[in-house]
N, C-alpha and C positions, 0 to 999 in steps of 0.2 A: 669266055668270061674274064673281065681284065683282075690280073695277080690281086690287088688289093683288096677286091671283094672276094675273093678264094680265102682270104688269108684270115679275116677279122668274120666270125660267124653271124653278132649282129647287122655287119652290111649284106652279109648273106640273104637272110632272111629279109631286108627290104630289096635288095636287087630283084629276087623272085618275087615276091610284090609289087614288085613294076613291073616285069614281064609279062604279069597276068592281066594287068591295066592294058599294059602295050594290046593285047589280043583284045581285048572289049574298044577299047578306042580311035587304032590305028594305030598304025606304024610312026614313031614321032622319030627324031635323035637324042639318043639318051646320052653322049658322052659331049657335054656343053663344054670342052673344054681343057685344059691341063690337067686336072684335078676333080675326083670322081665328086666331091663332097663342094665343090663350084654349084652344082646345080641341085643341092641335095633339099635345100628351101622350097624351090618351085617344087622337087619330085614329092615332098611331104604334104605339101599345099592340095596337087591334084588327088593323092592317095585318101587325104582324109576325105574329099570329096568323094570320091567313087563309096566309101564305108559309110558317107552320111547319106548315100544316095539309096546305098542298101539297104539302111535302116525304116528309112523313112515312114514306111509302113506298119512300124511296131512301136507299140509305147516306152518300150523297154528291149533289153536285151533278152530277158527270160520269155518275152511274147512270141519270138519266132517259133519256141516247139510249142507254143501252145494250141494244138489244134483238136479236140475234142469230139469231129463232125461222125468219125469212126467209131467213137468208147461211147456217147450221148444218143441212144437211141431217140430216129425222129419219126414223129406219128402223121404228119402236117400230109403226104403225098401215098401215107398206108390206107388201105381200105379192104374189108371183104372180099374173098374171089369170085364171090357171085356180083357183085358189083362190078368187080375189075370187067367181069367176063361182060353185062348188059352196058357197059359204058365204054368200051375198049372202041367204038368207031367216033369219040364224040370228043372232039376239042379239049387241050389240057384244061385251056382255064376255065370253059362251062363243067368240066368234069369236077375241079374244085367245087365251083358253084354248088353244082348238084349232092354232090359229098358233105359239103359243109351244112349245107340245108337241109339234109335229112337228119344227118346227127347232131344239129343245130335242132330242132322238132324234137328229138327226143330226150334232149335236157332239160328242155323247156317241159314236157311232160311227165319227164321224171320229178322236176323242181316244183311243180303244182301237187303231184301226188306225194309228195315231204312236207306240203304246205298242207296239204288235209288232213296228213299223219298228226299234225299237233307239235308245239315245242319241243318233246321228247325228239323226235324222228326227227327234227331238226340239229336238235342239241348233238345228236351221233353224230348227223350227216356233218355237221363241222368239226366235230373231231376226226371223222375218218379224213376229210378232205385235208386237215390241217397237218397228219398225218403224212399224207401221201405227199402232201406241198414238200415238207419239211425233207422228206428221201429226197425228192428228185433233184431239190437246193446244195443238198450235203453230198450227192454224189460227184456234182461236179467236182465239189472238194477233194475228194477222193482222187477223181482221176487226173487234176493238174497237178495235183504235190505227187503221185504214185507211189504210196505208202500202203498200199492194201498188206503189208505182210506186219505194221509196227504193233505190238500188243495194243489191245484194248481202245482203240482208238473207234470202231465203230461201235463198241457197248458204252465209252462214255459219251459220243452224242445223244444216243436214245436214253440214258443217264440223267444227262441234265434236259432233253425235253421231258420226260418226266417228272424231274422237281419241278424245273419252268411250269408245267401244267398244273402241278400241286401249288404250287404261289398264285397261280394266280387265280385257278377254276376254287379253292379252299374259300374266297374271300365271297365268289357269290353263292357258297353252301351255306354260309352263316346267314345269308339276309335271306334266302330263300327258305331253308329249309331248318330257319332256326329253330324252332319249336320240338321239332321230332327229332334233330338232334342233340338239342341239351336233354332229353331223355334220356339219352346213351351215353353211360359213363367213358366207353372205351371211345365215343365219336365227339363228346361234350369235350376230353382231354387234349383231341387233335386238334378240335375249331378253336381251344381257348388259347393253347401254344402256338396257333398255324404259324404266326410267324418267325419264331423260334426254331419252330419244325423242319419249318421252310428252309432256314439259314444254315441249319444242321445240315441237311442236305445236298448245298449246295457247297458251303466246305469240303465235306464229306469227298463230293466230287473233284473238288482243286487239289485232295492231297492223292485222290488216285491218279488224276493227271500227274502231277508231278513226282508220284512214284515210277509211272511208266515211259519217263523221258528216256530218249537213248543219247548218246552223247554224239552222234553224227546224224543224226535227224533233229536236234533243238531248232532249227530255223521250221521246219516244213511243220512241225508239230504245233507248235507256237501259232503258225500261221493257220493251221486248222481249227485250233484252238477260237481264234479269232473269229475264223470261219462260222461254226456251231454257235458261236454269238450271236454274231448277225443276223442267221438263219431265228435264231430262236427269238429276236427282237423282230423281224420281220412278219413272222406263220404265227406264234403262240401267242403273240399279244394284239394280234387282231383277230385272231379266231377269239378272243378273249370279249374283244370289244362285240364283235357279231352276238355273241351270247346275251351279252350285256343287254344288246337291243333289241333281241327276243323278247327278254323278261319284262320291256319297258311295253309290249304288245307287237303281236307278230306283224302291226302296220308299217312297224320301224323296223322290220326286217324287209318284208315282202317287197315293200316301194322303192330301194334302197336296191335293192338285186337286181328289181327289174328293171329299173332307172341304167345300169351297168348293163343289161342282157338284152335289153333295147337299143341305146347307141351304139354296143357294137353291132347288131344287126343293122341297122338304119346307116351305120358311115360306112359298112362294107357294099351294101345295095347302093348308097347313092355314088360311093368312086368308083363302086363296079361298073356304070355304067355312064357316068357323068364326070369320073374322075380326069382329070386335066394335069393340075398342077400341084407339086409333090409340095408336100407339107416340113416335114423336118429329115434330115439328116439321117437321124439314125434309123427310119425308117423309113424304106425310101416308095414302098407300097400305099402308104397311106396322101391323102389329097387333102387339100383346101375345100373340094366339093363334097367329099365327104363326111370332113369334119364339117362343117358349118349345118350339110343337109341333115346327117344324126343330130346335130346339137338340135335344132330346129322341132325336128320329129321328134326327140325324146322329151324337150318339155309339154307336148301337146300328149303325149301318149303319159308321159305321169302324172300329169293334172286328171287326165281321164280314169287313169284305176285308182289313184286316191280320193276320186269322187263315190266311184264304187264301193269300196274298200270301206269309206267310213259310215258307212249303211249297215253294216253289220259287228254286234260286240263279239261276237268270234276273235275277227280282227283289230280291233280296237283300244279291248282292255288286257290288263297287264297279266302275265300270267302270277299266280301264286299256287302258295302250295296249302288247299285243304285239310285242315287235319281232321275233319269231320268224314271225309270220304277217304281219308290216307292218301292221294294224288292231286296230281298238277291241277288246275282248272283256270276256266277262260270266263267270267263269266260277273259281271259287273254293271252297274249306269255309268253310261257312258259320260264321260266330262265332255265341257263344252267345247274343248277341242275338236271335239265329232258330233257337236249339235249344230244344225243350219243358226248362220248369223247373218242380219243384214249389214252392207257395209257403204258409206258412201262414196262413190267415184272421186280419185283426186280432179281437181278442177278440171286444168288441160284434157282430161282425159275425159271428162261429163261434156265437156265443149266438141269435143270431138264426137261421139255418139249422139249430141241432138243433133247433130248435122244428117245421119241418117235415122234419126227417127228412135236413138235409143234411147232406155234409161239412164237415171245419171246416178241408177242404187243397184249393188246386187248381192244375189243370196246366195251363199258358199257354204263350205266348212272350214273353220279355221286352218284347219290341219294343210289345206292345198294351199296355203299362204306359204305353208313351212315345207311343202312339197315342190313347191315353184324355185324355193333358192336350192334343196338338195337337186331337183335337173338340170340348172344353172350348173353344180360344179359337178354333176355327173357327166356333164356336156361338155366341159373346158376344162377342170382340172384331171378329173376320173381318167381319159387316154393317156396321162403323162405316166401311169403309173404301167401302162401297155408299153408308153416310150422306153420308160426307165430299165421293163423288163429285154427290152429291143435292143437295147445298148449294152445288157448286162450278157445277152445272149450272142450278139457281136464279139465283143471282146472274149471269149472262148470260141467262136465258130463253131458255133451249134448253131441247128434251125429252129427246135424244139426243146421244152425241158424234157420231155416223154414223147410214148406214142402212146400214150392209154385212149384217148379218141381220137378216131382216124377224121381227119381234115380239120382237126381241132389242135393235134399236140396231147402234152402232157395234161395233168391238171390246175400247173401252176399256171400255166400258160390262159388259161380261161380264168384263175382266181386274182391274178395280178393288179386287176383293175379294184375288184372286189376286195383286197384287203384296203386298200385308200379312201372308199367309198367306205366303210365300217366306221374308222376313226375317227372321219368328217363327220359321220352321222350321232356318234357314241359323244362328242364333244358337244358338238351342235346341242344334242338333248339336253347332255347338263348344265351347258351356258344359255339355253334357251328356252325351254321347256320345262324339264325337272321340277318335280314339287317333293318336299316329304308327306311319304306315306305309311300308313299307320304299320307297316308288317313292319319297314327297317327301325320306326320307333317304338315299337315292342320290342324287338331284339335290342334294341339299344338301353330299354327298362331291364330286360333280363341279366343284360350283362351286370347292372348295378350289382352294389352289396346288397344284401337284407335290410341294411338299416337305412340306406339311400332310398331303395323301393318302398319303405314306412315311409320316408319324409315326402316322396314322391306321392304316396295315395292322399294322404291329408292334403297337400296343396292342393289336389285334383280336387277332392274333393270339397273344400270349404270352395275354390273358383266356382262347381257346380252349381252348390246350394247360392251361392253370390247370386248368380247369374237367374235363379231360378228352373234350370234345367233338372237338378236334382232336386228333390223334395224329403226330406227323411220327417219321419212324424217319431 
C-alpha cells in the first residue's frame, strides 16, 4: 500500500473501497500516475456507481432491512394436513386451485348464513372483521419500527380504535336508535355530548401518547403514531360506511359484497386459464384476461341477484328499530325503487333490437339501473384497491397480511377490495338515492327545545287542516 494512503486515514478508507470494487470488477491500474489524488475524480466517479448500483432496488436507505416475510405469518400456501395429505400427488398450481375453491365455498356460505342472521349478525360480523383487519395492519407496524418493548404503545392503538369506533358507530345510535335512547338519562347524556365525548377521548389519548415518548425512540414512535392513523382512516371508517349501508336495506349491503366476491372469483378462473398478458406491475399474477373476463361476468352476475333480490322486502327495506317490539325490524312497502318500471330503449339501441325481432320497451327495477354502475366500478375501479394492497404488501416483502384462511391469507387480504367498494356505495346512496325519512326527522324534532317542538306542532298542524288531511271538529 503506497506511504500516502498509510498515512492520512480518510484516503485509507477510500483505497479499501477501491479494492473491493477492484474484486467485483476486475483487475484495472489504480496508480494513474505521479500522484495518488491524479486519478481520485475517475476512482470517485466509478465508486459512486457500483453504491447506486447497490441500491437500486430500495426506495430508501432504511428498505434494505426491511424484510418482514419471517415476523408476517403467511396463509396464502398453509392448508389442513388432511388436505396436504389427499392433494400431496397433484400439481402446485391446481393444488392452489383446489384450496382456494374449497375455502372460497365456504365464505361464500358462511357469508349467506350472516345474511339470514339479520342486520345484527351483520353488524358483529363487521366489527369482528374490522377488528381483525385493524391487528393484522398494525402489526406490520410493529415489526418494521421493532419497538415491542416501548410503554403503551400497543394499548394506545386499541385506545384510539376505540374512540375512533365511538365517533363514529355513536352518530348511527342516535338516528337509529333514537327513541329508546333519549329514555335513558345515563345514554340520552352520551348521544347529546357524543361529540364532546368523542374529542375528550381523543385528547385524552394524545396526552398519554406524549407522556410515554422516550427520548431515543421519538422518530419510530412518531412514526407509529402516524401508522395507527392510517390504519384507523383505512378499517374504522369503512367498516363505518358498510354499516351505513346495512341500515339503508341489506340490498345495499348484499349486492355490493357480492359484486367484490364475484369478480374476484370470475378474473382468477378466467387468467387461471386464459391468462396471457400481465396486467400491472405491481402485481404481476393478475392479466388482461382476466380482468376484462371478471369485469364482463360480474356485471351479468349482479344485474341477475339484484333482480332477485328486489323481489323480496326482507331485502329491500331499510332496517329500523321498533319500539313497539323493542328490536330491529325489516319490514316496509317497498318504494318504487323495487317496483317493476317500464322504460323506453334509447334510440340506437331500439334500432338495434328491431333488427332481431326485439322490443324497443323494457320492464326492470329501478334499483338494477343503480346496480349496473356499482358492477361498472366493482369491475374496474374495485381491483385497484387488491393493487394498492399488492404494492403495500411489496414494499415490506410479505406475501400475506395473515394466515387465518388457508389459500386465501389473512382477512385483510379478502377485505381490501371490500373497504373501496363500501365508500363508493355509501356516497353513491347519498348523491344518488337518499331521501329523508321520517325516523332521522323525528330525531331531528326531538332534539328541539320544548318551545320549538310547540311551534313545530301548530305549523304541522294548521298545513294539515289547510290541506284537508286533518279534520278537527
Amino acid at each position: 500500500m503506497p506511504h500516502l494512503v498509510r498515512r492520512y486515514r480518510p484516503v485509507h478508507k477510500i483505497y479499501n473501497a477501491y479494492q473491493n470494487l477492484r474484486k467485483l470488477k476486475g483487475p484495472k491500474h489504480w496508480y494513474a500516475g505521479s500522484n495518488y489524488f491524479s486519478n481520485q475524480a475517475s476512482f470517485n466517479f466509478r465508486t459512486n456507481n457500483y453504491r447506486r448500483s447497490k441500491k437500486e432496488d430500495f426506495d430508501s436507505e432504511d428498505d434494505k432491512n426491511i424484510d418482514l416475510s419471517a415476523k408476517i405469518p403467511s396463509g396464502t400456501n398453509k392448508m389442513p394436513q388432511i388436505l396436504e395429505t389427499l392433494l400431496s400427488g397433484i400439481s402446485e398450481r391446481w393444488r392452489n386451485w383446489i384450496i382456494r375453491g374449497i375455502f372460497g365455498w365456504l365464505m361464500i356460505g358462511l357469508f349467506c348464513l350472516l345474511c339470514y342472521g339479520g342486520p345484527l349478525a351483520l353488524m358483529i360480523a363487521v366489527l369482528v372483521v374490522q377488528v381483525k383487519c385493524f391487528e393484522e395492519i398494525i402489526n406490520i407496524g410493529y415489526s418494521v419500527y421493532r419497538i415491542h418493548g416501548l410503554p403503551w404503545f400497543r394499548s394506545l392503538s386499541w385506545y384510539f380504535l376505540m374512540a375512533s369506533n365511538y365517533f363514529f358507530y355513536g352518530e348511527s345510535l342516535v338516528d337509529i336508535f333514537a327513541v329508546v335512547v333519549n329514555r335513558t338519562e345515563y345514554l340520552k347524556m352520551l348521544i347529546t355530548y357524543h361529540r364532546f365525548v368523542s374529542f375528550s377521548l381523543y385528547i385524552a389519548g394524545l396526552v398519554w401518547f406524549v407522556l410515554s415518548l422516550v427520548r431515543k425512540y421519538y422518530m419510530k414512535q412518531f412514526s407509529l403514531f402516524a401508522w395507527t392513523h392510517v390504519c384507523l382512516l383505512i378499517v374504522v371508517s369503512q367498516s363505518y360506511f358498510i354499516i351505513r349501508n346495512i341500515f339503508e336495506g341489506l340490498i345495499w349491503f348484499i349486492v355490493p359484497v357480492s359484486m367484490i366476491i364475484l369478480n374476484d372469483i370470475w378474473a382468477y378462473v378466467f387468467g387461471f386459464f386464459f391468462g396471457r398478458t400481465p396486467l400491472i406491475q405491481v402485481s404481476p399474477k393478475k392479466t388482461w384476461e382476466g380482468f376484462i373476463g371478471g369485469g364482463v361476468a360480474t356485471v351479468i352476475c349482479g344485474i341477475i341477484i339484484s333482480y332477485f333480490l328486489c323481489q323480496y322486502p326482507y331485502f329491500v327495506c331499510p332496517v329500523e328499530y321498533s319500539e313497539k317490539f323493542g328490536k330491529m325490524i325489516i319490514d316496509c312497502e317497498p318504494s318504487p325503487l323495487y317496483t317493476l318500471h317500464e322504460y323506453v330503449l334509447p334510440e340506437f339501441i331500439a334500432r338495434a333490437m328491431s333488427v332481431f325481432g326485439g322490443p324497443n320497451k323494457i320492464t326492470i327495477y329501478p334499483f338494477i339501473i343503480h346496480a349496473f354502475w356499482m358492477s361498472l366500478f366493482s369491475s374496474i375501479i374495485g381491483p385497484f384497491g387488491g393493487f394498492f394492497a399488492s404494492g403495500f404488501k411489496r414494499a415490506f416483502k410479505i406475501k400475506d397480511f395473515g394466515d387465518v384462511i388457508p389459500g386465501h391469507g389473512g382477512i385483510m387480504d379478502r377485505f381490501d377490495c371490500q373497504y373501496l367498494m363500501a365508500t363508493f356505495v355509501n356516497v353513491y346512496i347519498y348523491s344518488f338515492v337518499s331521501t329523508p325519512t321520517l325516523q332521522k326527522t323525528v330525531q331531528q324534532v326531538i332534539n328541539l327545545r320544548p318551545e320549538e317542538q310547540l311551534q313545530l306542532f301548530y305549523v304541522l298542524k294548521g298545513s294539515l287542516e289547510s290541506r284537508g288531511i286533518l279534520n278537527v271538529q
